[in-house]
Backbone bond lengths (Angstrom), bond angles and torsions (degrees), N, CA, C in turn:
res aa  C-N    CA-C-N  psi(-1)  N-CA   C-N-CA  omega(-1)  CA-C   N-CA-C  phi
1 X - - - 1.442 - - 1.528 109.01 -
2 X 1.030 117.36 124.85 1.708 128.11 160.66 1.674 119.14 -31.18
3 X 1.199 89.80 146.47 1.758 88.72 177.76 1.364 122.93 -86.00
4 X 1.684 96.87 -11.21 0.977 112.09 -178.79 1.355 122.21 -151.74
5 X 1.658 135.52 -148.85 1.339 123.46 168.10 1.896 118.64 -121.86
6 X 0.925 103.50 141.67 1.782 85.54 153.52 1.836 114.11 84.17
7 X 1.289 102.18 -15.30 1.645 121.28 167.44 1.604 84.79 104.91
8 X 1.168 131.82 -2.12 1.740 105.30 179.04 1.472 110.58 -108.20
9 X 1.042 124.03 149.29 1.213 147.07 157.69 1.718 130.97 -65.16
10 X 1.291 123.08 131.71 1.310 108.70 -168.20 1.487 108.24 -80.89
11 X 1.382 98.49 149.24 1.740 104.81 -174.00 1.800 103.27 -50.93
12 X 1.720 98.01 136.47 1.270 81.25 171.24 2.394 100.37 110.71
13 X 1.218 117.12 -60.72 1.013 133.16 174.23 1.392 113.90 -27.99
14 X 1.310 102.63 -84.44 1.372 108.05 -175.83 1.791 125.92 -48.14
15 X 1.052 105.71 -22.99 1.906 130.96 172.93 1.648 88.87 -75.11
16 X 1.261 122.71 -58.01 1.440 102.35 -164.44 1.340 112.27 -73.38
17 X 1.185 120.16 -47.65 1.870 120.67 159.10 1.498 112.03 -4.97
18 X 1.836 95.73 -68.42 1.433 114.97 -160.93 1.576 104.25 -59.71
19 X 1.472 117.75 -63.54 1.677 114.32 172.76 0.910 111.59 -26.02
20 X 1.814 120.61 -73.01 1.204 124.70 -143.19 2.131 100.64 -72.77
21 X 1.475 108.90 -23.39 1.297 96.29 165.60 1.363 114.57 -63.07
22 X 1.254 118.33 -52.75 1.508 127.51 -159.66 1.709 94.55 -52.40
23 X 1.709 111.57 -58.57 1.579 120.10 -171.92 1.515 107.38 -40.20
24 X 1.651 120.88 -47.31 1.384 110.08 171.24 1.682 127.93 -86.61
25 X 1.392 121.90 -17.25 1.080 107.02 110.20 1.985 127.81 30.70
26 X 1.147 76.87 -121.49 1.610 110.55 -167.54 1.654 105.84 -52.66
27 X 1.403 98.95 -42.36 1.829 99.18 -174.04 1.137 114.54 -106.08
28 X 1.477 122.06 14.02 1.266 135.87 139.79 1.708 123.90 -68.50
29 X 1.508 102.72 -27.94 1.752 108.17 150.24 1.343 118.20 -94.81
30 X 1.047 119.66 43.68 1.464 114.49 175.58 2.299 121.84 65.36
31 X 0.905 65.26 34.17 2.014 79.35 179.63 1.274 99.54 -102.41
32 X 1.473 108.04 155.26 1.759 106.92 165.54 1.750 102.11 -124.48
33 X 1.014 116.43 148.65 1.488 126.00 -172.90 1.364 102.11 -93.30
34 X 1.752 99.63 117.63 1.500 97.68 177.07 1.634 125.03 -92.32
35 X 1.807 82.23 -27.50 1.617 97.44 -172.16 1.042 103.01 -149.74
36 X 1.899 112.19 154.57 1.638 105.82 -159.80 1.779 74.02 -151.73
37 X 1.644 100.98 104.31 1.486 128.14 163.79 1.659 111.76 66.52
38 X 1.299 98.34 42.66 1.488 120.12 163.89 1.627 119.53 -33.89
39 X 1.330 115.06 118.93 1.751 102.67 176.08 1.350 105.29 -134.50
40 X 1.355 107.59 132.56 1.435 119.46 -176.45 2.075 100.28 -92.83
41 X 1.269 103.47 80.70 1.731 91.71 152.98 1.837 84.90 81.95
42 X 1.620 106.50 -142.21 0.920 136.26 177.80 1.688 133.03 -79.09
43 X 1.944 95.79 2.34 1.253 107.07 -163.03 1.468 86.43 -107.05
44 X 1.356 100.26 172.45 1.533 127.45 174.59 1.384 110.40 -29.60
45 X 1.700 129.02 139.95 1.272 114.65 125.64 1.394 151.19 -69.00
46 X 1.152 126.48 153.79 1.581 141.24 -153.02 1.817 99.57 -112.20
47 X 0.817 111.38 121.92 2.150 104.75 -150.42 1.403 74.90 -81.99
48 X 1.727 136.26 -58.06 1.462 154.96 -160.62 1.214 113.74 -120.04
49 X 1.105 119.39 156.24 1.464 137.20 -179.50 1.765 106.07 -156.41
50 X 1.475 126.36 102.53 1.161 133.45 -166.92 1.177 104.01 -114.03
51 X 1.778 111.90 160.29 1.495 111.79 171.63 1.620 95.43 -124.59
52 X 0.992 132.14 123.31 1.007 126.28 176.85 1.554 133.25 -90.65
53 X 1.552 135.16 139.41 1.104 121.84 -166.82 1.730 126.72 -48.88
54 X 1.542 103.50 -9.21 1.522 104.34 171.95 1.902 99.69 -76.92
55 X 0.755 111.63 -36.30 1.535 123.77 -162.14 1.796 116.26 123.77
56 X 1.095 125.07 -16.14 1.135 149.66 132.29 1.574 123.37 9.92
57 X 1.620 123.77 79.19 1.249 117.80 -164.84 1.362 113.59 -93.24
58 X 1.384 115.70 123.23 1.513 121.62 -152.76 1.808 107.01 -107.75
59 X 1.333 151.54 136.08 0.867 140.66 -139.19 1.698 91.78 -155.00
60 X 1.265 98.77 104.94 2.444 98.01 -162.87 1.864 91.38 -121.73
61 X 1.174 84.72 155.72 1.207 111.41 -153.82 2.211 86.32 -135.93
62 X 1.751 99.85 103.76 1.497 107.96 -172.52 1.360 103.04 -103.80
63 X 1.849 111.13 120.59 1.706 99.20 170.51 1.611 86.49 -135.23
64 X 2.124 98.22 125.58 0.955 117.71 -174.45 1.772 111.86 -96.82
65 X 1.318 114.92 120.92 1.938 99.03 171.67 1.859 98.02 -124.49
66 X 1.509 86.94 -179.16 1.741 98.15 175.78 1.375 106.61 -91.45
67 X 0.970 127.86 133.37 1.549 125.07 178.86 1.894 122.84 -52.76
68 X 0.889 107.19 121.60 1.481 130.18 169.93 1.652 102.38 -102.35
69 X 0.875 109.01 -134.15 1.364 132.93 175.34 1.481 112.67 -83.70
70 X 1.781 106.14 135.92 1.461 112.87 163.61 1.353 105.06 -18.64
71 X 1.015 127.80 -92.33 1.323 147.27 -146.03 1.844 106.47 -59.87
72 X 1.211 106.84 -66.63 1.293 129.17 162.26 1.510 108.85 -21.96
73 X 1.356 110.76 -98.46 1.625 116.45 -174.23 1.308 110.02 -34.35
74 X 1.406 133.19 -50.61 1.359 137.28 176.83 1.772 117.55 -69.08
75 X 0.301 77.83 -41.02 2.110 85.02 -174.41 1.380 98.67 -88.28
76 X 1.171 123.43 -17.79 1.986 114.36 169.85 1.245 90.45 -63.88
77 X 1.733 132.08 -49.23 1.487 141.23 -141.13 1.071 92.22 -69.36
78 X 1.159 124.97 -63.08 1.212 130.91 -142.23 1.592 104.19 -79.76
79 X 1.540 110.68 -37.68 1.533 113.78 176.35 1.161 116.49 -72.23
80 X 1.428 140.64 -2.15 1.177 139.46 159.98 1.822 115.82 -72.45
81 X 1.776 120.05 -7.10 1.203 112.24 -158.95 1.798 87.60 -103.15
82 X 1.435 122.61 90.02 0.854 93.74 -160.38 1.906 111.76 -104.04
83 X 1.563 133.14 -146.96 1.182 93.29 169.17 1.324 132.34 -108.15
84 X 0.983 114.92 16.19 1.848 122.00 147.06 1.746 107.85 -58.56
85 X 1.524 123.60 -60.96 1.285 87.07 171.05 1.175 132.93 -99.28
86 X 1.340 115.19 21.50 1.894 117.22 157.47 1.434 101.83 -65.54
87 X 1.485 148.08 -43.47 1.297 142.93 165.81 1.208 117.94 -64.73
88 X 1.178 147.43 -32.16 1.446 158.74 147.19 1.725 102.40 -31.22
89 X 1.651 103.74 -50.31 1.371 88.34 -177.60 1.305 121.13 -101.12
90 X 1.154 131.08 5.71 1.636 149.11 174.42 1.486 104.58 -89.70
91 X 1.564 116.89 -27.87 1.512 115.48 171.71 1.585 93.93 -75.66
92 X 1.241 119.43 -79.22 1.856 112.39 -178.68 1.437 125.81 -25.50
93 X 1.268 97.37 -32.86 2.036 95.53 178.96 1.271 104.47 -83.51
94 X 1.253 127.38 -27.65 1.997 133.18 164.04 1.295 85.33 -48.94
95 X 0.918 145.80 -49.57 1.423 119.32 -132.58 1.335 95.11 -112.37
96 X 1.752 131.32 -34.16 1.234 127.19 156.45 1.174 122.01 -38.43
97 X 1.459 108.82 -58.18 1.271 105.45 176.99 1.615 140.88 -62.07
98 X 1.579 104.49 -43.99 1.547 104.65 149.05 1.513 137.09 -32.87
99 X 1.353 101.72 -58.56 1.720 125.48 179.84 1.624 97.98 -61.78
100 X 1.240 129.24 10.40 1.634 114.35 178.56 1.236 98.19 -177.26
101 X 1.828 115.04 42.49 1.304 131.07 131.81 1.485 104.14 79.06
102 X 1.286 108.83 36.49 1.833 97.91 -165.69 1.246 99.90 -131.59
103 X 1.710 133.35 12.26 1.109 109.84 167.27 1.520 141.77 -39.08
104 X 1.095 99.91 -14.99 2.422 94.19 -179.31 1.487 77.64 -83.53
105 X 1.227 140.25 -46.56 1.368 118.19 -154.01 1.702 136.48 -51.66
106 X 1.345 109.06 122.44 1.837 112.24 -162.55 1.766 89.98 -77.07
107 X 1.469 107.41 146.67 1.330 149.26 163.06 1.534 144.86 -139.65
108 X 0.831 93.03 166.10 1.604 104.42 -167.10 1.790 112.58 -106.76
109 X 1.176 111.59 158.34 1.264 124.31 165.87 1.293 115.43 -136.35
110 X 1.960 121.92 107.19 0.940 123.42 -165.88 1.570 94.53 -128.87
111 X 2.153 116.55 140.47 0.752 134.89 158.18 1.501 132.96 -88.04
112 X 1.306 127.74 128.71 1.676 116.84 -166.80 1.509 89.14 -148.61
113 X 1.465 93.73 110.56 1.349 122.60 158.31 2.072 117.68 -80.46
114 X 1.344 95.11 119.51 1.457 85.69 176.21 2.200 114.56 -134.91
115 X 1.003 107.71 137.10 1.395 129.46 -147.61 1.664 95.43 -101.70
116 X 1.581 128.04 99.95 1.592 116.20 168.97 1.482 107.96 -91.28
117 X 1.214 108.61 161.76 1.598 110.66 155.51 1.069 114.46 -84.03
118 X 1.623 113.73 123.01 1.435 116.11 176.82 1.417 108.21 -43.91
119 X 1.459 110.02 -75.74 1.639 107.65 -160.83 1.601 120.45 -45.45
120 X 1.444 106.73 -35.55 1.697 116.11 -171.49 1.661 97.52 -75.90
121 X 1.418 121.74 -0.72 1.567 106.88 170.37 1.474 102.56 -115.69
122 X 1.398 135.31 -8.25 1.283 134.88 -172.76 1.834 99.70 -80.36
123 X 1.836 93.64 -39.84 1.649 84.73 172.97 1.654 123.19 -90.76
124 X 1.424 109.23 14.91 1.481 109.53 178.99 1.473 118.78 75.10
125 X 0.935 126.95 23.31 1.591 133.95 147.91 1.972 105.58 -128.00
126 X 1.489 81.49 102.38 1.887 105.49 -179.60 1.355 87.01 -27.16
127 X 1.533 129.54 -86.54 1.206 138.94 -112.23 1.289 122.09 86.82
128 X 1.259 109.94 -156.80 1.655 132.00 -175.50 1.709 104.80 -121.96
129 X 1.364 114.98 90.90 1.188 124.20 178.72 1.808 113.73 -66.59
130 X 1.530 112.81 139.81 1.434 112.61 167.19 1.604 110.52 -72.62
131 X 1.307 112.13 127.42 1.793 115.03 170.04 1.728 111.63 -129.70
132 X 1.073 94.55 120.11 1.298 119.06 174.47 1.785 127.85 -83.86
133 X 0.982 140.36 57.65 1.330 136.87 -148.57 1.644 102.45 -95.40
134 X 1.861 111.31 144.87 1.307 87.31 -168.37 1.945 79.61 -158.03
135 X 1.746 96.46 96.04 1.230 125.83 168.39 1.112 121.42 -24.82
136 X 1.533 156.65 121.68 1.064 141.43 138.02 1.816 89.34 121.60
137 X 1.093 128.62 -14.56 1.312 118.10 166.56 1.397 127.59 66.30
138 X 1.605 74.67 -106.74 1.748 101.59 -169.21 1.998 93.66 -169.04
């Protein structure tokens, strides 16, 4: 059965796909998910918030598309992170981090682009999405 009707997707869908890939993802390397689309106030959301098995607080940034082309699906993702909201989200993790006493604590800013097949989500079996993750960000 479809996830949905009519070939479209409800606004919103395809982003949650992408998290919830990215979320396993991450704790499939040993991360634990602290926070899932964290918003500080008026500032940016934070798609992830990881702890990583070093101790390592990781701060990801998820842009989900339908697959086009290698190249395509991935490099739209990534060109959407641009740097207004790479600061948008480096201000939110200040403030995460303050609000739960962790300012000395070192982190990361990681981007993960992930690529569905349209058709294999129009008929309700995801598939095996392409993810691109690319450490250290920005």
């Amino acid at each position: 059965m479809p996830l949905y009707t009519k070939g479209k997707a409800p606004a919103g869908h395809l982003a949650r796909l992408g998290e919830d890939a990215a979320a396993d993802f991450y704790t499939k390397q040993g991360y634990r998910i602290l926070a899932r689309n964290w918003r500080a106030g008026r500032f940016a959301e934070v798609d992830l918030i990881a702890l990583g098995p070093d101790g390592l607080f990781v701060f990801v940034e998820v842009k989900t598309r339908y697959k086009q082309s290698a190249y395509n699906s991935v490099q739209n993702g990534f060109d959407a992170i641009t740097y207004r909201k790479q600061q948008k989200i480096v201000t939110s993790a200040r403030i995460y981090l303050a609000r739960n006493g962790l300012c000395e604590t070192p982190c990361r800013f990681d981007a993960i682009a992930i690529a569905f097949d349209r058709k294999a989500v129009s008929e309700g079996s995801i598939g095996q999405p392409e993810i691109v993750q690319v450490q250290s960000a920005f």
